[in-house]
N, C-alpha and C positions, 0 to 999 in steps of 0.2 A: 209746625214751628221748629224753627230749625233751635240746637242747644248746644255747649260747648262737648256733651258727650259724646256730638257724632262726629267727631274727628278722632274717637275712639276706637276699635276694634270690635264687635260682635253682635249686628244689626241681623234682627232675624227677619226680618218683612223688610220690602223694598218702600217702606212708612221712615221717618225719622224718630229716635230714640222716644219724643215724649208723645208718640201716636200707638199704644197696644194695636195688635195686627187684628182684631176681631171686633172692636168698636163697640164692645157689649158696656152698657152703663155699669157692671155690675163689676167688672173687671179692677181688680184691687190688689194691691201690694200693702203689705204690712210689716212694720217690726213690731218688736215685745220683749218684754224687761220685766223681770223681778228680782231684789235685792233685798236680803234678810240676814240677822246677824247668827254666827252658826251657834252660839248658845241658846237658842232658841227665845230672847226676849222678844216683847210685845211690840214689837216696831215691824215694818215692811213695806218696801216703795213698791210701786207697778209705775211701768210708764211705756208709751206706745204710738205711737204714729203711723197714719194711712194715707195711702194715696188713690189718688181715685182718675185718673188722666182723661177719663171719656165727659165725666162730671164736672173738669175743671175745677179740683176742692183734695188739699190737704188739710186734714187735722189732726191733731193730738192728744194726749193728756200726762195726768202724770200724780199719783194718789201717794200719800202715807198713813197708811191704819198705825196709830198709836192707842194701846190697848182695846179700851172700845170705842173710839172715834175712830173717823173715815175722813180725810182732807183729800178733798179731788180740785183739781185745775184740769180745764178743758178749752182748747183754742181751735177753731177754725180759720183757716185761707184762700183763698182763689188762687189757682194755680199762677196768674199772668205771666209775666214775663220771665219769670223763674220757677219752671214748676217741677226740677230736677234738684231745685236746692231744699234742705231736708233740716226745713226750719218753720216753723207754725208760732209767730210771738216771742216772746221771749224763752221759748222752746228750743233747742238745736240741739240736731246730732251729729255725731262727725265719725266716720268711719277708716282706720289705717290698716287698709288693705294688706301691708305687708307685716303688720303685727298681729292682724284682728283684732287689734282692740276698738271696742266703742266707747265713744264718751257721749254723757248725756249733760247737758248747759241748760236748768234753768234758773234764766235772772230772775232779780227780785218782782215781786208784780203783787199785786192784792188779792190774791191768795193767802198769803205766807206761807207758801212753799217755797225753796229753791235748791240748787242742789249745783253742785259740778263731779260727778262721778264718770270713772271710766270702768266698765268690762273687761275682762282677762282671761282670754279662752284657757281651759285645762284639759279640756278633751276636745279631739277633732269635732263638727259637723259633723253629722250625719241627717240624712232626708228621709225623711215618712214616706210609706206611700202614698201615691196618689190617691185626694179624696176625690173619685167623682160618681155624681147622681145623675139619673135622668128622672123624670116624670111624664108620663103621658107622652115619650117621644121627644123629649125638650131638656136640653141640659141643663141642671141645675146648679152646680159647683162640677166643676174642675180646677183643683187645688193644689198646690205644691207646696210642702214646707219643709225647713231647713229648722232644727233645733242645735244648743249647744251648752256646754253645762261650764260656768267661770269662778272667777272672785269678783272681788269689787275692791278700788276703791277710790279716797277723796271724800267728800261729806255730805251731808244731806241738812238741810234747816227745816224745822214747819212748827206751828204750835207754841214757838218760843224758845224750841229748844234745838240740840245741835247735836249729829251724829259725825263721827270720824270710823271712815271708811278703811279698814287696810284686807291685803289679799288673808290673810290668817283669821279674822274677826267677820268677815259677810263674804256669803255664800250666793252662788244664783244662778238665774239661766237666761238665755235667749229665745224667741224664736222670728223665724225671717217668714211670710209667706207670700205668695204672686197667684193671679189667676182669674175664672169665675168664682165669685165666696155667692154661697145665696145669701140673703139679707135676711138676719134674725128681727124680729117683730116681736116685742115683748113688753112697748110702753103702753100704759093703758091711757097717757096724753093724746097716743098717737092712733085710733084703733083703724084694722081692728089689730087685734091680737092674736098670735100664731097660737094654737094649741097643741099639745104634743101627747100623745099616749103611747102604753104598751115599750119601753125602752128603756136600758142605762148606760150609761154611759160613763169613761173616765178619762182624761187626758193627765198624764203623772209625771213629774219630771224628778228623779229621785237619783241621789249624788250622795257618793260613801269619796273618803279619799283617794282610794285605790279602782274605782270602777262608780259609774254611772247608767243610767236604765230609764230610757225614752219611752214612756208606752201610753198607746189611745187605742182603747177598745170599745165597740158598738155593739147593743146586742138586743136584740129583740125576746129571747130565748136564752135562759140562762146556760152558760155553758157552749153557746153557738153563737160565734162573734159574723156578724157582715161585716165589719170592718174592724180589721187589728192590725196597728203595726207598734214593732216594739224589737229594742236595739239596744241592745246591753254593750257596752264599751268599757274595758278593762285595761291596767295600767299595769305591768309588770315587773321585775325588779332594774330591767335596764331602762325602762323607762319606755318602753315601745307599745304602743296601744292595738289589743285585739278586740274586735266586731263580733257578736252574733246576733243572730236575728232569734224572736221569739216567736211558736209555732202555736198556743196555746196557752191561754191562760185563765185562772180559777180564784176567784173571788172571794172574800167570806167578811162582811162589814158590819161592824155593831155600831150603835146609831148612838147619836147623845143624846139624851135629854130636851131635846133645845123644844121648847114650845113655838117657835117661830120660824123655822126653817129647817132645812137637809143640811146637817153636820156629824161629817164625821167624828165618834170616837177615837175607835181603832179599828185596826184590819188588818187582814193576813193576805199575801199574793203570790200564789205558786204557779209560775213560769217557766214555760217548756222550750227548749230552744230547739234548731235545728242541728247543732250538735252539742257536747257536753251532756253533766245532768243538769236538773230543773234548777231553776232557785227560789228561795222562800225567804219575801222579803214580809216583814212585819212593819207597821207604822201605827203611828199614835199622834192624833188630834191634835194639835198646839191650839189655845184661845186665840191663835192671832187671823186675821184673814182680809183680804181686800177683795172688795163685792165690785165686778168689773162694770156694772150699768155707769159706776162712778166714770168710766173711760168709754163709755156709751155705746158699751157691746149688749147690743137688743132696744138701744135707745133709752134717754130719761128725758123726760118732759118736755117730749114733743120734737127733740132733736135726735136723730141720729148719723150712725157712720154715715159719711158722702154726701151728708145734706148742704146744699149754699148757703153759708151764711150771711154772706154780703162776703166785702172785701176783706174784713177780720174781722172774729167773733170769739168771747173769751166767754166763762162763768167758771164760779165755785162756790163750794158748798161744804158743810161740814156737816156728817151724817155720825147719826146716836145709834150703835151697833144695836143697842139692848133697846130703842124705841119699835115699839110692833108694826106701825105706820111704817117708817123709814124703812124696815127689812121687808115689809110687803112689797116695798116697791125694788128694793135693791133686787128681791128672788134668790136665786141659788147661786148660779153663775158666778163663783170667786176664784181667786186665788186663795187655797189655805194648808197653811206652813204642818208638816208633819216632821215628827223622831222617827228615826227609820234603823233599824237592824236588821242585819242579814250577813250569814256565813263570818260570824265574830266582827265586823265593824258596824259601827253606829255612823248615822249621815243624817241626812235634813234633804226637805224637798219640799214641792208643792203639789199638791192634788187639785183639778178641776174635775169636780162629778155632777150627777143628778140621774135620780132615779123618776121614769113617769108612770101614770097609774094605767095598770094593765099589766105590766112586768108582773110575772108570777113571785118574785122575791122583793124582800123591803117593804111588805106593806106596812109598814109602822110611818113610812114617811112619804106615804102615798098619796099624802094631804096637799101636798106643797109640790109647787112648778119645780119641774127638772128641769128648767134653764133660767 
């Protein structure tokens, strides 16, 4: 199918723009959103869009945790006649390439959610390593992604109530990814159900005013990452931004309380780069968090990423943090907002973690699914 993008510049297959050159169903592009206000109250959007071009199926979503409620909208589409335009419902996003800003558009709909927000990069992009697995000879993910750390602003509605966005007052990040992703499996609508042992895992997106720190480490063995990448970005007094990469890194997390799930407290992270000295960032738990099955990472009830829903397909739901049902099924897998200190400035962030049972450390939270 031919699209108005291929009268564009940069066709890597002799396919047209909306044909991936590998035909694999699994093959997926993503964005990702999070917007929180930097005084750290009880509010926090997530919102996200996939594309699936082998599957013929974009969707979306787009959540507000207010204190302990969870508001999720979720829309699917069939790719047809337009399946380069980057809209699922009353959803859209709109990208200026020459500002990088993104704006996110959603109309009003029976949720009561809606929002018109835009992103405001503060620091360059920068790309992760490459994620890739094989099994038994058979690739399982090969992954690219692009993170980026902003402001926000414009407003957000949900609940009744009303937030007003500016770059000073909310805080946030992006990320962009393309590829083979493998398909997380985690609805018990839908079985079976992946299980996972013996690992922990943490994806961190952590932003001080003057520098920011990309990091996702894998580990089977504490102390011995198979997969870490992590990129610290510094801002200096002319305003010019320097890169390092991290070479290592060291753990130490205290657990809360929580009788229903993997939350963090606090934690300590000391970070070794490939030049300079280390750094030692501290973080501290906020109550706030968005549990992403709401945006159907691992799938909820029956539906997940890439599935057809017909020609358009919407739902929402509003989820009771503190009911033990609803966290059972939400699992680990969130977004949750941390206070962060390091080298004299304070900053905000998000941590996505989880520990499985096997991992020689954390057995206090060895009960509960790492994803």
């Amino acid at each position: 199918m031919l699209t108005t993008q291929d009268d564009l510049l940069g066709h890597q297959t002799p396919q047209p723009f909306a044909v991936p050159g590998n035909g694999h169903e699994n093959f997926t592009e993503r964005y990702w959103y999070t917007a929180h206000p930097l005084d750290g109250s009880a509010v926090l959007l997530d919102c996200g869009l996939g594309y699936y071009p082998n599957r013929g199926v974009m969707d979306a979503f787009a959540g507000v945790t207010i204190g302990r409620k969870q508001f999720n909208f979720r829309a699917s589409r069939r790719l047809g006649s337009t399946p380069l335009q980057t809209h699922v419902g009353p959803l859209q996003l709109e990208i200026d390439i020459r500002s990088g800003r993104h704006r996110l558009v959603l109309a009003p709909n029976s949720s009561g959610i809606s929002m018109d927000v835009t992103f405001e990069p503060v620091f360059p992009a920068g790309q992760e390593k490459q994620s890739y697995r094989e099994r038994k000879g058979v690739v399982e993910e090969d992954l690219a992604r692009v993170t980026q750390f902003g402001r926000w602003r414009g407003w957000i509605a949900a609940d009744g109530k009303r937030w007003e966005l500016t770059p000073q007052t909310w805080w946030g990040q992006r990320d962009r990814s393309w590829g083979l992703r493998s398909p997380m499996k985690t609805d018990h609508d839908a079985p079976p159900v992946q299980t996972h042992a013996g690992f922990f895992w943490t994806w961190s997106m952590l932003q001080f005013e003057r520098s920011a720190i990309c990091l996702f480490v894998k580990e089977r063995e504490p102390g011995n990452p198979w997969y870490l990448s992590c990129t610290e970005f510094r801002r200096d007094a002319s305003g010019a931004v320097t890169l390092r990469e991290g070479t290592r890194v060291t753990h130490d997390i205290r657990w809360a309380a929580d009788p229903l799930g993997q939350t963090i407290d606090s934690a300590e992270l000391t970070i070794e780069f490939e030049q300079g000295p280390a750094r030692v960032v501290r973080m501290e738990g906020l109550p706030i968090r968005f549990y992403l099955k709401g945006g159907l990472y691992g799938g909820f009830g029956g539906w997940n990423h890439g599935d057809d829903r017909g020609e358009y397909h919407e739902a929402h739901d509003v989820w009771d943090l503190d009911d033990a049902a609803t966290r059972q099924k939400a699992r680990t897998l969130s977004d949750h907002v941390l206070r962060l200190s390091s080298e004299g400035e304070t900053g905000i962030g998000i941590s996505e973690y989880g520990v499985a049972t096997g991992y020689s450390r954390y057995a206090e939270v060895h009960g509960f699914p790492a994803l």
